[in-house]
C-alpha positions as CSV (number, residue, x, y, z in Angstrom):
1,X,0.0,0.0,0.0
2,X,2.8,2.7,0.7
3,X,3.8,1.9,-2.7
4,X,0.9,3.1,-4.2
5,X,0.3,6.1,-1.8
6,X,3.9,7.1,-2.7
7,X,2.8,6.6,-6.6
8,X,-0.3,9.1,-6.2
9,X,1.3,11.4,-4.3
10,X,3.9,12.1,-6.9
11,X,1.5,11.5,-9.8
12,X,-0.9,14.5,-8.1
13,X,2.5,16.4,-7.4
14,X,2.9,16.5,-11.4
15,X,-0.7,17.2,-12.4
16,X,-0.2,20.1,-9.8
17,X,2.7,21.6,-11.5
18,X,1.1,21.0,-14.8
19,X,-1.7,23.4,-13.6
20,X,-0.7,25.6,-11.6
21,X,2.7,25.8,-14.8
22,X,-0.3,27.8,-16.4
23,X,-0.8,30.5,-13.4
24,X,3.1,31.3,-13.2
25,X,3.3,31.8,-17.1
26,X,0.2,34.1,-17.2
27,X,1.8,35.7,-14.2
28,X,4.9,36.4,-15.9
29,X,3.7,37.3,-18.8
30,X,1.9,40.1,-16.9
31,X,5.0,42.0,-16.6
32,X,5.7,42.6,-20.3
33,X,2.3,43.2,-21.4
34,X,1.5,46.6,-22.2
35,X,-1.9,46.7,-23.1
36,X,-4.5,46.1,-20.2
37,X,-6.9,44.9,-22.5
38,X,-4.7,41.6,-23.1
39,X,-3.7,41.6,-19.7
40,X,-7.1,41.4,-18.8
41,X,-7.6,38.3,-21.2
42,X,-4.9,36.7,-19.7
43,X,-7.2,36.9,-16.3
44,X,-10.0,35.7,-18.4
45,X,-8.3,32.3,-19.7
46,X,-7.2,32.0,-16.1
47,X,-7.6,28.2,-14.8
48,X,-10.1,27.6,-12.1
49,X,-8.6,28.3,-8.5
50,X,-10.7,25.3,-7.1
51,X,-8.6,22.8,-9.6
52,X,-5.2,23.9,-8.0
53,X,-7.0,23.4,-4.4
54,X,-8.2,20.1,-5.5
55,X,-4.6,19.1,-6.5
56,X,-3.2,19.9,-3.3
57,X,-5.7,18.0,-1.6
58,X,-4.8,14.7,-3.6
59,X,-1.4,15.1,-3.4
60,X,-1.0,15.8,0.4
61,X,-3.4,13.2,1.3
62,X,-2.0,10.2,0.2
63,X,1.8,11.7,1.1
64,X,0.5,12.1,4.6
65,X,-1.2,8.8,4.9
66,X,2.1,7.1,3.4
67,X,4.1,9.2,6.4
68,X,1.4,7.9,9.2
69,X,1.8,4.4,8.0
70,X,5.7,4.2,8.2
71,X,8.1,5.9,10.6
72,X,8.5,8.6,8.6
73,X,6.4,10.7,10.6
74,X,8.9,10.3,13.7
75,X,11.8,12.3,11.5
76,X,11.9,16.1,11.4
77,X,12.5,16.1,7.4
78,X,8.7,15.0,7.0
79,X,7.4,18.0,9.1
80,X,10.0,20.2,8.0
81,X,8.6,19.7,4.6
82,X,5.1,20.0,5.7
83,X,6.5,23.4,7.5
84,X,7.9,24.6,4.0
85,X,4.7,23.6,2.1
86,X,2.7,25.7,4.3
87,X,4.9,28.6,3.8
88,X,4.8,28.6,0.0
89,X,1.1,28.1,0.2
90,X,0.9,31.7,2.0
91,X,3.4,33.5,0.0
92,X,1.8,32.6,-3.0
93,X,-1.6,33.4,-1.6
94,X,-1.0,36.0,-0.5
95,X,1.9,37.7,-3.2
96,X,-0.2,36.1,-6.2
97,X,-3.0,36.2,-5.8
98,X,-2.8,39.9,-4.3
99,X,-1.3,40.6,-7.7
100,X,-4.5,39.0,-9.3
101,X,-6.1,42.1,-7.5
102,X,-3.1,44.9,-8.2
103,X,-3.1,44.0,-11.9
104,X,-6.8,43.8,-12.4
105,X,-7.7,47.2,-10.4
106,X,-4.7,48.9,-12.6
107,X,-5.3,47.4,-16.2
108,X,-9.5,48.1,-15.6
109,X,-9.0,51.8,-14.6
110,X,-6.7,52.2,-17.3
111,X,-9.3,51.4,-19.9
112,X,-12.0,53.5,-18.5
113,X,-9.3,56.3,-18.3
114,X,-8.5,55.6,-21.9
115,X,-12.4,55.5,-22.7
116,X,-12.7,58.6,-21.2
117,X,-10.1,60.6,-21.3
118,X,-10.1,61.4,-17.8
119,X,-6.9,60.7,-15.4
120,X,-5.2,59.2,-18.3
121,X,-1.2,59.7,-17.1
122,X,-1.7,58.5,-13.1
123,X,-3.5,55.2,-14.2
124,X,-1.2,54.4,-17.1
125,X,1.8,55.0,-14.5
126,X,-0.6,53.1,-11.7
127,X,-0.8,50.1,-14.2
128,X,2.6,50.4,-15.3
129,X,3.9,49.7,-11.5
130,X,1.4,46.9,-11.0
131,X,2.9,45.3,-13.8
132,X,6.1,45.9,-12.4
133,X,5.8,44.8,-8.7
134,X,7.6,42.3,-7.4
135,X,4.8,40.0,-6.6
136,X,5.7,38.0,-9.5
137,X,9.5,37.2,-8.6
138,X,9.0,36.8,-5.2
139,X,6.6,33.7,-5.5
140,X,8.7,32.6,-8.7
141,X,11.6,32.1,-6.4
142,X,9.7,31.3,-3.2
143,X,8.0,28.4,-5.3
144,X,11.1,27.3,-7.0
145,X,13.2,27.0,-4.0
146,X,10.8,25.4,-1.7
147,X,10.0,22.7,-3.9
148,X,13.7,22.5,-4.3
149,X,14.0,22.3,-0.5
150,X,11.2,19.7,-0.4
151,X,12.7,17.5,-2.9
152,X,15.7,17.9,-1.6
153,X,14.4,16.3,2.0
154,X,12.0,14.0,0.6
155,X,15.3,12.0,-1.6
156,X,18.1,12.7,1.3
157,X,16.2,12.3,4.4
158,X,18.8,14.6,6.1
159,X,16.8,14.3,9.5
Protein backbone atom coordinates (compact mmCIF):
# COMPACT_ATOMS: atom_id res chain seq x y z
CA UNK A 1 0.00 0.00 0.00
CA UNK A 2 2.78 2.73 0.65
CA UNK A 3 3.81 1.88 -2.72
CA UNK A 4 0.89 3.10 -4.22
CA UNK A 5 0.31 6.12 -1.77
CA UNK A 6 3.91 7.06 -2.66
CA UNK A 7 2.80 6.64 -6.57
CA UNK A 8 -0.29 9.05 -6.24
CA UNK A 9 1.25 11.39 -4.33
CA UNK A 10 3.87 12.11 -6.90
CA UNK A 11 1.48 11.55 -9.77
CA UNK A 12 -0.87 14.49 -8.14
CA UNK A 13 2.45 16.40 -7.41
CA UNK A 14 2.89 16.47 -11.40
CA UNK A 15 -0.66 17.21 -12.42
CA UNK A 16 -0.23 20.08 -9.82
CA UNK A 17 2.71 21.56 -11.49
CA UNK A 18 1.06 21.03 -14.81
CA UNK A 19 -1.69 23.41 -13.61
CA UNK A 20 -0.68 25.58 -11.60
CA UNK A 21 2.66 25.79 -14.76
CA UNK A 22 -0.26 27.79 -16.41
CA UNK A 23 -0.79 30.48 -13.40
CA UNK A 24 3.10 31.26 -13.23
CA UNK A 25 3.33 31.78 -17.11
CA UNK A 26 0.25 34.13 -17.19
CA UNK A 27 1.76 35.71 -14.20
CA UNK A 28 4.93 36.37 -15.87
CA UNK A 29 3.70 37.28 -18.77
CA UNK A 30 1.91 40.08 -16.88
CA UNK A 31 5.02 42.03 -16.60
CA UNK A 32 5.70 42.60 -20.28
CA UNK A 33 2.26 43.22 -21.37
CA UNK A 34 1.52 46.63 -22.17
CA UNK A 35 -1.94 46.73 -23.09
CA UNK A 36 -4.52 46.14 -20.23
CA UNK A 37 -6.88 44.88 -22.45
CA UNK A 38 -4.68 41.57 -23.09
CA UNK A 39 -3.69 41.60 -19.69
CA UNK A 40 -7.14 41.44 -18.84
CA UNK A 41 -7.56 38.29 -21.16
CA UNK A 42 -4.92 36.74 -19.72
CA UNK A 43 -7.18 36.91 -16.26
CA UNK A 44 -10.05 35.66 -18.37
CA UNK A 45 -8.33 32.28 -19.74
CA UNK A 46 -7.16 31.97 -16.05
CA UNK A 47 -7.57 28.20 -14.84
CA UNK A 48 -10.11 27.65 -12.13
CA UNK A 49 -8.62 28.29 -8.47
CA UNK A 50 -10.69 25.30 -7.14
CA UNK A 51 -8.58 22.84 -9.55
CA UNK A 52 -5.22 23.86 -8.02
CA UNK A 53 -7.01 23.41 -4.45
CA UNK A 54 -8.22 20.11 -5.54
CA UNK A 55 -4.61 19.12 -6.51
CA UNK A 56 -3.23 19.89 -3.33
CA UNK A 57 -5.73 17.98 -1.62
CA UNK A 58 -4.84 14.67 -3.64
CA UNK A 59 -1.40 15.10 -3.42
CA UNK A 60 -0.99 15.84 0.43
CA UNK A 61 -3.43 13.19 1.33
CA UNK A 62 -1.96 10.19 0.20
CA UNK A 63 1.77 11.72 1.13
CA UNK A 64 0.49 12.14 4.60
CA UNK A 65 -1.22 8.82 4.95
CA UNK A 66 2.05 7.11 3.38
CA UNK A 67 4.06 9.21 6.40
CA UNK A 68 1.43 7.94 9.22
CA UNK A 69 1.79 4.39 8.01
CA UNK A 70 5.69 4.25 8.16
CA UNK A 71 8.07 5.91 10.63
CA UNK A 72 8.50 8.55 8.55
CA UNK A 73 6.38 10.67 10.62
CA UNK A 74 8.91 10.32 13.68
CA UNK A 75 11.82 12.32 11.53
CA UNK A 76 11.94 16.13 11.35
CA UNK A 77 12.47 16.14 7.36
CA UNK A 78 8.66 14.98 7.02
CA UNK A 79 7.38 18.00 9.14
CA UNK A 80 10.02 20.15 8.00
CA UNK A 81 8.56 19.66 4.56
CA UNK A 82 5.06 19.99 5.68
CA UNK A 83 6.51 23.36 7.50
CA UNK A 84 7.85 24.58 3.98
CA UNK A 85 4.69 23.58 2.06
CA UNK A 86 2.75 25.68 4.28
CA UNK A 87 4.93 28.64 3.83
CA UNK A 88 4.83 28.63 0.02
CA UNK A 89 1.15 28.11 0.24
CA UNK A 90 0.86 31.70 1.99
CA UNK A 91 3.43 33.52 -0.03
CA UNK A 92 1.77 32.56 -3.01
CA UNK A 93 -1.60 33.44 -1.58
CA UNK A 94 -0.96 36.01 -0.46
CA UNK A 95 1.90 37.71 -3.23
CA UNK A 96 -0.15 36.12 -6.24
CA UNK A 97 -3.00 36.19 -5.78
CA UNK A 98 -2.76 39.95 -4.27
CA UNK A 99 -1.28 40.60 -7.67
CA UNK A 100 -4.47 39.04 -9.34
CA UNK A 101 -6.13 42.11 -7.53
CA UNK A 102 -3.14 44.87 -8.18
CA UNK A 103 -3.07 44.04 -11.91
CA UNK A 104 -6.76 43.81 -12.37
CA UNK A 105 -7.74 47.19 -10.41
CA UNK A 106 -4.73 48.89 -12.60
CA UNK A 107 -5.34 47.42 -16.25
CA UNK A 108 -9.48 48.13 -15.62
CA UNK A 109 -8.96 51.76 -14.63
CA UNK A 110 -6.70 52.22 -17.27
CA UNK A 111 -9.30 51.36 -19.88
CA UNK A 112 -11.99 53.50 -18.47
CA UNK A 113 -9.32 56.34 -18.32
CA UNK A 114 -8.48 55.57 -21.94
CA UNK A 115 -12.37 55.50 -22.66
CA UNK A 116 -12.67 58.57 -21.21
CA UNK A 117 -10.15 60.63 -21.33
CA UNK A 118 -10.10 61.44 -17.76
CA UNK A 119 -6.86 60.74 -15.43
CA UNK A 120 -5.15 59.22 -18.29
CA UNK A 121 -1.15 59.68 -17.15
CA UNK A 122 -1.72 58.45 -13.11
CA UNK A 123 -3.53 55.25 -14.22
CA UNK A 124 -1.19 54.41 -17.09
CA UNK A 125 1.81 54.96 -14.49
CA UNK A 126 -0.62 53.11 -11.65
CA UNK A 127 -0.79 50.10 -14.22
CA UNK A 128 2.62 50.38 -15.26
CA UNK A 129 3.88 49.73 -11.54
CA UNK A 130 1.37 46.93 -11.01
CA UNK A 131 2.94 45.31 -13.77
CA UNK A 132 6.12 45.85 -12.40
CA UNK A 133 5.83 44.84 -8.73
CA UNK A 134 7.56 42.25 -7.37
CA UNK A 135 4.82 40.04 -6.62
CA UNK A 136 5.69 37.97 -9.49
CA UNK A 137 9.51 37.25 -8.63
CA UNK A 138 8.96 36.80 -5.20
CA UNK A 139 6.63 33.67 -5.45
CA UNK A 140 8.65 32.62 -8.73
CA UNK A 141 11.63 32.11 -6.41
CA UNK A 142 9.72 31.29 -3.23
CA UNK A 143 7.98 28.36 -5.34
CA UNK A 144 11.07 27.32 -7.04
CA UNK A 145 13.22 27.03 -4.03
CA UNK A 146 10.77 25.43 -1.74
CA UNK A 147 10.03 22.65 -3.85
CA UNK A 148 13.73 22.51 -4.31
CA UNK A 149 14.03 22.26 -0.48
CA UNK A 150 11.17 19.69 -0.41
CA UNK A 151 12.68 17.48 -2.92
CA UNK A 152 15.69 17.86 -1.62
CA UNK A 153 14.41 16.29 2.00
CA UNK A 154 12.03 14.03 0.60
CA UNK A 155 15.27 12.02 -1.65
CA UNK A 156 18.11 12.73 1.32
CA UNK A 157 16.20 12.28 4.39
CA UNK A 158 18.81 14.60 6.07
CA UNK A 159 16.85 14.29 9.46
Amino acid sequence: MYNWLVFLHIFFAFLFMLAHGVHATVILKFRGEPDPEKCLTFINIWPNSNLIRVLVLLMGIPGLIAAFITPWWKQGWTWGSLVIFVIISYVMFKYGAGYWGIIQGAATRLIEARKTNTNLPAAQKEYDEARNAPHATIVSVVGIVGLAIILWLMRFKPF
